[in-house]
Residue, then its C-alpha position, 0 to 999 in steps of 0.5 A: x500500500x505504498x500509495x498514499x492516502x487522502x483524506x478530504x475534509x470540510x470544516x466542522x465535520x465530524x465524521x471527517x475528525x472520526x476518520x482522522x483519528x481511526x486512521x491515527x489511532x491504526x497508524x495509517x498515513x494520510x494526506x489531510x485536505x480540505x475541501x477550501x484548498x485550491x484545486x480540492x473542488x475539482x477532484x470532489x466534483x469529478x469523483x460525485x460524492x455529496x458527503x464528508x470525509x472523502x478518502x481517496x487510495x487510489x483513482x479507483x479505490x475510494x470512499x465518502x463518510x465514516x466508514x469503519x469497515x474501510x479503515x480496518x480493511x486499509x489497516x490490515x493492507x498496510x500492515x501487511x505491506x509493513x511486514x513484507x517489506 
């Protein structure tokens, strides 16, 4: 899992500080972005999510709101990467 991860954010977003912290807590790293950063907009708009947070792996890996399941899936991929290497 050598990509990295991206999460897209709004302000007061709680869902978004959720999944910020799960990510911390499961030493995923992550790319923190905000949906006020120039050129954000574009990617929101192109992928069609209406929700927060955004995470995004890869162009075909991706997902929008809390998504528990999701992060302890991303948790054990990069662990596993951790391990083989």
């Amino acid at each position: 899992m050598s990509k990295s991860v991206t999460v897209i954010g709004k302000p007061a977003c709680r869902d978004c500080v959720a999944t910020e912290s799960a990510m911390r807590l499961r030493k995923i790293p992550f790319i923190k972005k905000s949906i006020t950063d120039e050129g954000v907009l574009d990617l929101v708009t192109r992928l069609g999510y209406k929700s927060f947070p955004i995470v995004v792996v890869s162009d075909d890996h991706h997902w929008a709101g809390f998504n528990q399941s999701k992060i302890l899936e991303l948790a054990a991929a990069f662990k596993e990467e951790a391990v083989a290497a």
